[in-house]
N, C-alpha and C positions, 0 to 999 in steps of 0.2 A: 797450554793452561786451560784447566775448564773453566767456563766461562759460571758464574753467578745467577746469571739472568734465569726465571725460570721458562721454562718450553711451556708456549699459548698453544693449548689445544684447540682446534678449530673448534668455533662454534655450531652445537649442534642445530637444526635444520627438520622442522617437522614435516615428512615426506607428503605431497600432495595425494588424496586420496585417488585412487585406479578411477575412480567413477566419477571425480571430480576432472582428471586430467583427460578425460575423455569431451568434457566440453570444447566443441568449433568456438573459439572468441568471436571469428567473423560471421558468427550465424548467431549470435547472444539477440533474446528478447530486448529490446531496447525499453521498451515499456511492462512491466509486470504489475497488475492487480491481482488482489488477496483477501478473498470473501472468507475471514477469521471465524471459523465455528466448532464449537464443540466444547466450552468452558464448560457450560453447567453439566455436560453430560460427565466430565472429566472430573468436576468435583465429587458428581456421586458415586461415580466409579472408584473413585479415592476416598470414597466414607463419609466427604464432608457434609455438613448439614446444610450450608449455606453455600450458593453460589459463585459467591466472593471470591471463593479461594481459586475457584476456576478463573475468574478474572485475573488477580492477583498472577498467579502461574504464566496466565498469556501474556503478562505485561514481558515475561522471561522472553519468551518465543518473540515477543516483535522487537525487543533489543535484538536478537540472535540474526534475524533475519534482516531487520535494515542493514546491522552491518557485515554482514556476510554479502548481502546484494551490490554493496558498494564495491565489497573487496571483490566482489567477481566479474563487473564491468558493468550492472545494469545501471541505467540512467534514469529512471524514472518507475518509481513504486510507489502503488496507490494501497491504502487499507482500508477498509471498511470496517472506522472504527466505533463506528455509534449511528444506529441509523433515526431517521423521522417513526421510524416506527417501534422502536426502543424504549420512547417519553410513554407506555402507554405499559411498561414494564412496572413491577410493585413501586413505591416512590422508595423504601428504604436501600434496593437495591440500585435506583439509578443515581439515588444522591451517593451512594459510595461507588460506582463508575464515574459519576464527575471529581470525586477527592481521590481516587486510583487517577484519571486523567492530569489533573493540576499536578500530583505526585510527581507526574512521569514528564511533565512540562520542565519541571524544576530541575528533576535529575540529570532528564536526557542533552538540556542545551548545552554541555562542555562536550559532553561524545559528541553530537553533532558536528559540533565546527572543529574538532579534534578528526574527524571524518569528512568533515567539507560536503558536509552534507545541506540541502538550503528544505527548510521546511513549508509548504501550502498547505491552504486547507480548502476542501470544498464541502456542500454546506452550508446550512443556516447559522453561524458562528455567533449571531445575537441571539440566538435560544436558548447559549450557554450559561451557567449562573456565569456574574461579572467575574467572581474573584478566577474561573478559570479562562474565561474569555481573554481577561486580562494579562495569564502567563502565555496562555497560544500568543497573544498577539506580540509581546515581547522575545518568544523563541521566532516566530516569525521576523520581526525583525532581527533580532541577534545572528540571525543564519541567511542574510538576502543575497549574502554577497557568495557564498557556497556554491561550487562548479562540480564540483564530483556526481553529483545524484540529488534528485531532488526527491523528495519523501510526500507524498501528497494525502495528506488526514484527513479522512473521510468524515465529516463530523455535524453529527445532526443534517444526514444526507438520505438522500431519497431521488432516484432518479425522474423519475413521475413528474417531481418538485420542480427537478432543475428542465428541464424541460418546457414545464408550464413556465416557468420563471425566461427562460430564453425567449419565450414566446409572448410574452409579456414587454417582454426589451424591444422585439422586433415592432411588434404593434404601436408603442410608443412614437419608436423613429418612423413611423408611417404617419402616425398621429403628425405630427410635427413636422411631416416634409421634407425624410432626410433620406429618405427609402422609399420605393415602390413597389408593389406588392410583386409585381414579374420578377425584379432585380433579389428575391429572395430563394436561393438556392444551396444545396446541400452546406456548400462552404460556408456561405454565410449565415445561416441557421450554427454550425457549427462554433463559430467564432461569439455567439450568444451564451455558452456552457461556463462554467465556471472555468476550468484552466486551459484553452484549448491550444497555446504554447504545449503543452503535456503529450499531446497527441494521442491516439487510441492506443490500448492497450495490446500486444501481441500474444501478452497470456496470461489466462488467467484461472485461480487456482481456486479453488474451492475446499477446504477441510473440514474433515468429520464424514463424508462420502456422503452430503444431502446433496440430489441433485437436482436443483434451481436456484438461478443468477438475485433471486431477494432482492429488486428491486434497484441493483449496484449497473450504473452505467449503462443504462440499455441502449443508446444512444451508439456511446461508445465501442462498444463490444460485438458492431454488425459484422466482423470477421475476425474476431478474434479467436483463439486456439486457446479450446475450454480444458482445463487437468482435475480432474475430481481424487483428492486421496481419503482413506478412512481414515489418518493420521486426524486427533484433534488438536487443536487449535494448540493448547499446552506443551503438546508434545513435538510440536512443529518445529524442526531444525533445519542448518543449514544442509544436513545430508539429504532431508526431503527437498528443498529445495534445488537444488542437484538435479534430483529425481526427476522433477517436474519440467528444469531444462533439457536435458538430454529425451524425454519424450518430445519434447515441443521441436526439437533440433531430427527430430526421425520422422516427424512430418512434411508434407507438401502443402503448401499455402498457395491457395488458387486465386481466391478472393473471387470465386465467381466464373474462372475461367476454365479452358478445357486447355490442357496442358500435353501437348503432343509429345510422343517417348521420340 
């Protein structure tokens, strides 16, 4: 008798890209930062009048990329999203990068923890108008408890800042008798930074082909493996990012040493 039932076609299965399945897992950046550039040049490129639109566009590209970073095993992505020296940008344009930012507070907290994703900020966070201050600080808490990846928003950040500001802490705890100036060493200057659970970065990308670190982690970044692409900021996908692994994976990290064949 034939049967009724109808025959389940296997479900289809989107083929891993050649370039993708080329990544070593066991050699994966554990740390990746992302010096985002190239909006305004992308909007003009694109006719627009205004800036914005290039913002606008990139907010596409750091959805794309958070969660493509998760889905490909990285644990910890830093963006430099607004720097200290940003505030000094027209005022019309920086009050709509803070209503594009709250935007992107509001949309992005259910992807996040739909991704398990936990979000940080490093940064001046009280520079922020309140009403956006007020949704970081709530998607930060919303997402503490997140293990997959941690997402670390650069925001009203400058490294110069964080630095002085570390050294400001240390001097404190001297002040006060809780340190001594010899017992002040690499680690423990370290442990001054804004996230130093985070750890330093293993690589770190640059878009739009300018090449200079802007002031992003200098601390940080004493061995870290630099990728400069022309790709801009807008245009910036998970296939770039790819890109940028599998270079970082066909290098030799010495940190300083002499590596006998």
């Amino acid at each position: 008798m034939p049967s009724n039932k109808k025959t389940q076609r296997p479900k289809k299965t989107s083929p891993v890209p050649k370039s993708e399945s080329e990544i070593d897992p066991e050699r994966l950046p554990r740390h990746v930062a992302i010096i985002m550039d190239g909006n305004g040049r992308w909007a003009k490129l694109h006719g627009y009048r205004s800036r914005i639109q290039g913002h606008r566009a990139g907010i596409k590209s750091v959805e794309a990329v958070v969660e493509a970073s998760a889905e490909l095993g990285i644990k910890v992505l830093s963006l430099y999203a607004f720097s200290k020296e940003n505030w000094l940008r027209p005022r019309h344009e920086v009050n709509m990068l803070m209503r594009l930012l709250a935007q992107y507070m509001e949309k992005e907290v259910k992807r996040l923890n739909k991704n398990d994703i936990k979000l940080v900020v490093s940064g001046d966070i009280d520079d922020l108008p309140l009403f956006v201050r007020e949704k970081v600080e709530r998607v930060i808490q919303a997402t503490v408890k997140n293990q997959r990846m941690t997402l670390n928003l650069c925001l009203s950040y400058g490294s110069r800042d964080e630095i002085v500001r570390a050294t400001r802490l240390l001097c404190q705890q001297v002040l006060e008798g809780r340190l001594t100036p010899e017992k002040i060493t690499k680690e423990v200057f370290a442990q001054m930074l804004y996230h130093p659970e985070l750890g330093d970065p293993d690589l770190l990308i640059r878009t739009s082909g300018e090449m200079r670190v802007s002031n992003f982690l200098l601390w940080q970044i004493a061995y870290t493996e630099i990728y400069i692409t022309p790709v801009l900021w807008p245009d910036f996908r998970r296939e770039h990012l790819v890109e940028a692994i599998l270079d970082y994976q066909r290098r030799e990290r010495r940190f300083g040493r002499v590596i006998e064949e």
